[in-house]
C-alpha positions in Angstrom: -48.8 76.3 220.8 -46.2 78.5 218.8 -43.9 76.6 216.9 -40.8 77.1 217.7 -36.9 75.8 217.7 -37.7 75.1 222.1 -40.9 73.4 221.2 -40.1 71.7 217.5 -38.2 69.7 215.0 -38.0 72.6 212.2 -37.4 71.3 208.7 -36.0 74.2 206.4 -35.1 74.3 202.5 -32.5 75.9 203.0 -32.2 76.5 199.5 -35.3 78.9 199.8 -35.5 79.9 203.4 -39.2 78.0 203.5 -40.1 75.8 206.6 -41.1 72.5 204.7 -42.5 71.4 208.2 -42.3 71.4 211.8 -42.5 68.4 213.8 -43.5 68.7 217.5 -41.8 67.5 219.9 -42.2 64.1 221.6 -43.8 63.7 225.0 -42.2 62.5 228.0 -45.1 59.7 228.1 -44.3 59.2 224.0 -40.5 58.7 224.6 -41.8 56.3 227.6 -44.0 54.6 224.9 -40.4 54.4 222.3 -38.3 52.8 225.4 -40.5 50.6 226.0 -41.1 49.1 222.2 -37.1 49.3 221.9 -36.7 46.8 225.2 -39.9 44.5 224.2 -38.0 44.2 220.2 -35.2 43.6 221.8 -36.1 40.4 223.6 -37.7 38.8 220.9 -35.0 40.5 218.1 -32.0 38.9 219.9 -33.5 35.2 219.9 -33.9 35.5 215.9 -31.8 33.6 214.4 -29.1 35.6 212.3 -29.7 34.0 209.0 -33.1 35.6 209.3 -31.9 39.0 210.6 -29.8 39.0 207.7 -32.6 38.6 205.1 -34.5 41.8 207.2 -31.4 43.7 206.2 -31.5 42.1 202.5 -35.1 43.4 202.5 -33.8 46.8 203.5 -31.1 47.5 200.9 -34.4 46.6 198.4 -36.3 48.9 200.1 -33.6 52.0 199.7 -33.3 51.0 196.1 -37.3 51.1 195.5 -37.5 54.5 197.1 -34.3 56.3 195.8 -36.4 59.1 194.5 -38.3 59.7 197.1 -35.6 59.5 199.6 -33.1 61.9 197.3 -35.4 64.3 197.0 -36.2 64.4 201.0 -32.2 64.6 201.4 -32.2 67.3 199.0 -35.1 69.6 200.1 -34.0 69.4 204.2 -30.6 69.9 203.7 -29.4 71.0 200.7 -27.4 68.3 199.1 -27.2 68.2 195.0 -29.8 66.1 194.2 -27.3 63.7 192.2 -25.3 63.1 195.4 -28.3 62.6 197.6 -29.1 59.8 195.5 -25.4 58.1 195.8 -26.1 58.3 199.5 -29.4 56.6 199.0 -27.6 53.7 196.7 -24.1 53.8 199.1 -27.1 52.8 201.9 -28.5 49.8 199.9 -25.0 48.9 199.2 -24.3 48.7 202.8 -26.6 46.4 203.9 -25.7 43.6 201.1 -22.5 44.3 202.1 -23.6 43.5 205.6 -26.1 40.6 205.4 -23.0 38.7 203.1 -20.1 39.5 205.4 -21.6 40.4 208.9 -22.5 36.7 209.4 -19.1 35.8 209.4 -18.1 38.4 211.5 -20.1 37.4 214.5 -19.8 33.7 214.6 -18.1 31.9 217.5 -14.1 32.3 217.6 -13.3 29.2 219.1 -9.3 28.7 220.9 -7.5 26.1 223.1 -6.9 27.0 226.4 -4.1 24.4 227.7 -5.9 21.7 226.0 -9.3 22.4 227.4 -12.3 23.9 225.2 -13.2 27.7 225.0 -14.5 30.3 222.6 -16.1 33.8 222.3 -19.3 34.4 221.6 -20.4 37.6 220.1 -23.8 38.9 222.0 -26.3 42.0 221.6 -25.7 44.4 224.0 -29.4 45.8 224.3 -31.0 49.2 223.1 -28.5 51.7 221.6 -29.2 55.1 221.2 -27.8 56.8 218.4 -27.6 60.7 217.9 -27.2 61.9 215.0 -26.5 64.6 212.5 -28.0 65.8 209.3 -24.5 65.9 206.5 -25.4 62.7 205.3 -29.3 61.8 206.9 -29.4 58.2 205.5 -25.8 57.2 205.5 -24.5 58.5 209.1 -27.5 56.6 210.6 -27.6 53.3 208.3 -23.9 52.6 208.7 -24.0 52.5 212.8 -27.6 51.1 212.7 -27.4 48.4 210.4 -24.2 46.1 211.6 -26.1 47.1 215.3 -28.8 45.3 214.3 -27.6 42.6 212.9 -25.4 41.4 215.6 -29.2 41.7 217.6 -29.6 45.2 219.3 -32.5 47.6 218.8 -31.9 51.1 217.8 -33.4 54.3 218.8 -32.8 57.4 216.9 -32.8 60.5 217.6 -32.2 63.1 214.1 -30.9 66.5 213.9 -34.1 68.6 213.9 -33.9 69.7 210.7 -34.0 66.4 209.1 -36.8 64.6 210.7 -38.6 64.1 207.2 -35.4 61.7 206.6 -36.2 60.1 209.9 -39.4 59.3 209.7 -38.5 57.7 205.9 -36.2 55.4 207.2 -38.6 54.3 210.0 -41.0 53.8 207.4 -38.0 51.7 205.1 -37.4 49.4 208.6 -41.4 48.6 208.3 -41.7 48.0 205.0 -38.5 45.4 205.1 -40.2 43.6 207.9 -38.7 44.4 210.7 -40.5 43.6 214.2 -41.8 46.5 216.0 -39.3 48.3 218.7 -36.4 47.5 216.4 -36.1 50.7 214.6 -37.5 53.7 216.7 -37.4 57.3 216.2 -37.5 59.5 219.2 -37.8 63.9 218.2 -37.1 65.1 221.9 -35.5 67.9 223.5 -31.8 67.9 224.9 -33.5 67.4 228.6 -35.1 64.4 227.5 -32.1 63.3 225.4 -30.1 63.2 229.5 -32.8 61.0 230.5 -32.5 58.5 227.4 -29.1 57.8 228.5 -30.2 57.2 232.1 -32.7 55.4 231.4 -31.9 51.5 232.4 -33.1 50.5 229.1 -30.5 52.4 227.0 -27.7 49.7 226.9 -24.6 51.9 225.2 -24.9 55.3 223.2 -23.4 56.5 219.5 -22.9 59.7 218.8 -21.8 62.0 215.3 -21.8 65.9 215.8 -19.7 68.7 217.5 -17.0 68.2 220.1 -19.2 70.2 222.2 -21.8 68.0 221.7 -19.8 64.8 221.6 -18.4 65.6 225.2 -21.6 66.9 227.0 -23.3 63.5 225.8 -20.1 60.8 226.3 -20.0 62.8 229.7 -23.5 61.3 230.6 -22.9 57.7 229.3 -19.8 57.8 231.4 -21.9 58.7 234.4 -24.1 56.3 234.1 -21.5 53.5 232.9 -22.2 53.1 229.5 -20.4 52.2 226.6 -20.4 55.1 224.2 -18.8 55.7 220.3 -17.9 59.5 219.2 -17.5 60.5 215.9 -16.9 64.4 216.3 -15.7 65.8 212.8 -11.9 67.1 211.9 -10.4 69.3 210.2 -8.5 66.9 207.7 -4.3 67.5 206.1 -4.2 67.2 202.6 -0.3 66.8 201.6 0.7 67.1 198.9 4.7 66.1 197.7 6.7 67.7 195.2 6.7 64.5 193.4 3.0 64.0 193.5 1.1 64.0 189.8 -0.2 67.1 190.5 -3.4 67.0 187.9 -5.1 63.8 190.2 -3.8 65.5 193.2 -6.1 68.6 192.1 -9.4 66.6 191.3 -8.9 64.9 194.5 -8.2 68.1 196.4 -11.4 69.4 194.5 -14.1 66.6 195.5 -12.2 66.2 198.8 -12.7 69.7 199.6 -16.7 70.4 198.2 -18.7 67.6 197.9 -21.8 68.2 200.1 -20.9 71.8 200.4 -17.8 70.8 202.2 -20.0 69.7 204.7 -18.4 66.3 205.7 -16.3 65.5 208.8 -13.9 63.9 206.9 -13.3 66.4 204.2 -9.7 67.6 203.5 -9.8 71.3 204.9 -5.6 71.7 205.3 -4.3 71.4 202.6 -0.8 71.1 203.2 1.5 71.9 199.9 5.4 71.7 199.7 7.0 74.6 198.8 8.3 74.3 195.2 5.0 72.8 193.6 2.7 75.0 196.1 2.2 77.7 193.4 1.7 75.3 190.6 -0.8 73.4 192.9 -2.7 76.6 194.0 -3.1 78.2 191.2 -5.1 74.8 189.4 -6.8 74.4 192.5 -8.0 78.2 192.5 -9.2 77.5 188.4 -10.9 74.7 188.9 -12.4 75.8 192.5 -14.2 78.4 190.2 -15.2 76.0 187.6 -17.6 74.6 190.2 -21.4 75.1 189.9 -23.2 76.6 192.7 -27.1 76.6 192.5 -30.4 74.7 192.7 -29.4 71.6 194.5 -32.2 69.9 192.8 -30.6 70.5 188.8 -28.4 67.7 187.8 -25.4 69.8 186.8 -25.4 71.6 190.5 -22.2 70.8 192.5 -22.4 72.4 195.4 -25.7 73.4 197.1 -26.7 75.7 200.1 -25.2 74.7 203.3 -27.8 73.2 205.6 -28.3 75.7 208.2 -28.4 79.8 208.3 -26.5 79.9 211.3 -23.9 77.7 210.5 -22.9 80.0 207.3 -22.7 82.6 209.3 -20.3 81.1 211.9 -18.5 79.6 208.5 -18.1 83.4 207.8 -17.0 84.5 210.9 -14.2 81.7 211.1 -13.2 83.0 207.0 -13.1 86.8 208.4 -11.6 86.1 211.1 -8.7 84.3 209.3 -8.5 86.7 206.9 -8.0 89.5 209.8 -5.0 87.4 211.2 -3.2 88.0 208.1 -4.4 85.0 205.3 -5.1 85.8 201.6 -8.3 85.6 200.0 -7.8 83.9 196.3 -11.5 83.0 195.4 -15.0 84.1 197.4 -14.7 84.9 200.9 -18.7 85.5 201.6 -22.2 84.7 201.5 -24.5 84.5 197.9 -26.9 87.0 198.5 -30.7 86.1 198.1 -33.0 83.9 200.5 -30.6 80.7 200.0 -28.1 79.8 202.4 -25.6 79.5 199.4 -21.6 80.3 200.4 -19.4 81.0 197.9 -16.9 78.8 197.4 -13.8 80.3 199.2 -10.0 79.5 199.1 -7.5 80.8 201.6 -3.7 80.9 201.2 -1.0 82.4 203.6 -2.4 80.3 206.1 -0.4 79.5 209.2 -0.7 77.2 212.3 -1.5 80.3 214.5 -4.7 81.0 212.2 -8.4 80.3 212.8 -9.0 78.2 209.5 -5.6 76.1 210.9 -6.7 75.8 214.4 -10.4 75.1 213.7 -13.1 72.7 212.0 -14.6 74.7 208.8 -17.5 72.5 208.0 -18.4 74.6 204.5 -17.0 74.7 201.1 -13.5 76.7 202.2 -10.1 75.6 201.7 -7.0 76.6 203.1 -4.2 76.6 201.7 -0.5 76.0 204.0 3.2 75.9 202.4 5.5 73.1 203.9 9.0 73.6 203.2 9.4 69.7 203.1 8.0 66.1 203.6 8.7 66.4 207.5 7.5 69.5 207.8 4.3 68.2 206.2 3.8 66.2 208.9 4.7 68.4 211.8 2.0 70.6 210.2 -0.9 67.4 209.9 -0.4 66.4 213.0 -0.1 70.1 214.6 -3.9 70.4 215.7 -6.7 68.6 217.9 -8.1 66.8 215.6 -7.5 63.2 214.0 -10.0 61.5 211.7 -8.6 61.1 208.2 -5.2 62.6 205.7 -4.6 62.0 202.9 -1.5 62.0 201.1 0.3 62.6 197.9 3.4 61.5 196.6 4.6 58.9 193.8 7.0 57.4 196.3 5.2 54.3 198.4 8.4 54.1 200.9 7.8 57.7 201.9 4.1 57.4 201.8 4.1 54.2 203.7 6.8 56.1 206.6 4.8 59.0 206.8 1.5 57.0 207.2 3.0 55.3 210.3 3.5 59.1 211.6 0.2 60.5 210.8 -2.2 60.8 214.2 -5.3 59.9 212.5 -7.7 57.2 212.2 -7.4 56.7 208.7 -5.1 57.6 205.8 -5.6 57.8 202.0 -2.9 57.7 199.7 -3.1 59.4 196.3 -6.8 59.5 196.4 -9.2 61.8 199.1 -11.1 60.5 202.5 -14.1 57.9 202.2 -16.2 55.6 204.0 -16.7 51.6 203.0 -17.8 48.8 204.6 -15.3 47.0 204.0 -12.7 49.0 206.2 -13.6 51.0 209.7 -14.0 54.6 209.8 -12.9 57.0 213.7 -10.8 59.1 214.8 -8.2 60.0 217.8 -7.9 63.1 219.9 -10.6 65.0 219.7 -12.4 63.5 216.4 -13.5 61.1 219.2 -13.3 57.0 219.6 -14.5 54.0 218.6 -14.9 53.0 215.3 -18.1 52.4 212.8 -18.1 49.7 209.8 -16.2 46.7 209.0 -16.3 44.2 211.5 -14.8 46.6 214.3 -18.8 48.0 213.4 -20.3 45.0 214.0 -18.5 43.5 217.1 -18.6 47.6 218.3 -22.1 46.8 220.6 -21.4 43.6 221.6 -20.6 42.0 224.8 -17.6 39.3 223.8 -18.3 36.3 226.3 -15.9 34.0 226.9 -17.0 30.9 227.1 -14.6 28.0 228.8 -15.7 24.8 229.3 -14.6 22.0 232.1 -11.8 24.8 233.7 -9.8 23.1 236.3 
């Protein structure tokens, strides 16, 4: 058989161009095989008491932690990421699931009420198998932070990767065995869109959870919704970053900065708009430019490397096409504007200014390291600009006053807002979007409770 994209998983350093390996694709009878384990691990899973699913995910965390080498360097080789922030994803992961096992406990216990005078309560139950597909910006974190809280409150989860990222896969199903867990709990299913549509008919499949595209996010929440199923969609933005006249401009930068390029400005929730007001825009975009340009590009596996190859060829070159096009429509170019030449997929780090709401860098996601760059003539018009597009994950926002920032977060149509200081994902708060960043909402205990069924229970009703 030839390998190819149609008939494999292709992993890629896309730092040198090599293929690191190529994983065939399952069988129909193999993904029979993975349903069926999911649904047997989840009748037994589910009866387990919760103290004890809790110590699994104890064990887990210590299982990241023992392996953060290995798994940084997987990270790193598949996708590109600097080697030093693969390995914060791989400790951010560990610190998830103590996080988890402490709290989630809590979180799920009985809420018990009075219902005029007679006893009732909810109870929060497993819903069954959840499928979970998933991309390859952050291979360890995107999955662990839906899967974990899932499997605490007592569903199973099957997992199907991005394709070039199956290395990362098959670790963490190798992680979920070595903390313990019972078989069927944590599978990993490498299958074709086709057999993808049947997962989510398939009877066994309780609810479905999905980070990617829009395109991708509505072709798959179509098919839960046709067959009745609960679905969450986290599909990416393309995130304001206001900043006030009265802001203190030098943290605004080094926020704007990491905000913009960590991970190759390959995150969902990166700030891509930034949104400046007109008498500090120069000031702002002229440090922004220097330090932009400060930034080490190179071999994601040297310590001192900030930003790495993006993770797939033909994403840099519709990255380019989106910069060119922008450019075309009337932007200016202030720092790189193309690809590194050589066998890397390396783009340069690129800022745009001039950039109006008509423009393609305005109107659409840029998942890369570019910035754009958009003049507000005042705090309102700041916020007619954030909220002008069809996106709404995250914006963040600077300014030294808290009454403005605490008004204009009330305004913003977005699932989450940081003030002075850029977008992020804890535990201890949840992370979605609105419009078309999707719905439904991952960590915190909206994470937990997100794939449960809440049962009322109401006893002696007359």
């Amino acid at each position: 058989m030839s390998i190819t994209p149609q008939t494999h998983a292709i992993s890629r350093n896309p730092a040198t161009g090599e293929v690191i390996e190529a994983y065939a694709f399952d069988s129909a009878e193999a993904l029979e095989q993975s349903l069926a384990r999911a649904a047997q691990g989840y009748a037994s899973w589910k009866k387990l008491p919760l103290a004890q699913r809790a110590e699994a995910v104890v064990r887990l965390g210590q299982a990241l932690r023992d392996h953060i080498e290995r798994l940084a360097a997987t990270i790193t080789a598949e996708m590109g990421k600097p080697i030093s922030q693969a390995r914060g994803e791989v400790n951010k992961c560990a610190d998830l699931c103590d996080w988890y096992a402490a709290n989630g406990p809590a979180m799920l216990a009985a809420e018990a009420t009075t219902v005029e005078h007679e006893r009732a309560w909810i109870e929060y139950r497993p819903l069954g198998s959840i499928l979970a597909v998933m991309p390859w910006n952050f291979p360890l974190w995107q999955v662990l932070r839906g899967a974990v809280p899932a499997l605490l409150a007592g569903n199973t989860y099957v997992l199907k990767h991005a394709p070039n990222v199956m290395g990362s896969a098959y670790a963490m199903r190798g992680l979920f065995e070595q903390a313990g867990f019972p078989a069927g709990v944590f599978e990993v299913i490498n299958v074709a869109n086709e057999l993808v549509s049947q997962s989510i008919r398939d009877p066994r499949i309780a609810a479905v959870t999905v980070t990617g595209s829009v395109a991708a996010g509505a072709a798959i929440g179509s098919q839960a919704g046709a067959a009745l199923k609960k679905c969450v969609l986290e599909l990416g933005g393309s995130d304001a970053f206001i900043v006030l006249a009265d802001a203190d401009l030098d943290e605004a930068v080094k926020a704007a900065v990491a905000g913009r390029f960590q991970n190759s400005g390959q995150v969902c929730a990166a700030a891509k708009r930034f949104i400046i007001e007109e008498s500090i825009a120069d000031a702002f975009t002229e440090r922004f430019v220097a330090a932009s340009r400060e930034l080490v590009i190179g071999d994601p596996r040297e310590a001192q490397t900030y930003i790495g190859p993006m993770a797939r060829f033909d994403l840099r070159d519709e990255l380019d096409g989106q910069v060119q096009r922008t450019l075309a429509e009337g932007a200016t170019l202030l720092l790189g504007g193309g690809k590194v030449e050589g066998a890397g997929n390396f783009y340069q780090p690129t800022v745009l200014a001039d950039v109006t709401p008509q423009m393609t860098s305005f109107r659409e996601e840029l998942f890369g390291p570019v910035a754009s760059i958009i003049r507000a003539r005042d705090a309102r018009h700041a916020l007619e600009l954030a909220n002008d597009s069809d996106f709404g994950l995250t914006a963040t926002l600077f300014t030294a006053d808290a009454a403005t920032a605490r008004r204009m977060a009330d305004e913003l149509e977005v699932g989450g807002v940081f003030i002075n200081g850029y977008s992020a994902s804890d535990p201890r708060v949840c992370f979605g979007g609105v419009k078309k960043s999707g719905f439904g909402r991952e960590l915190s205990h909206f994470g937990v409770r997100e794939f449960c069924n809440a049962q009322t229970v109401w006893v002696d009703r007359r």
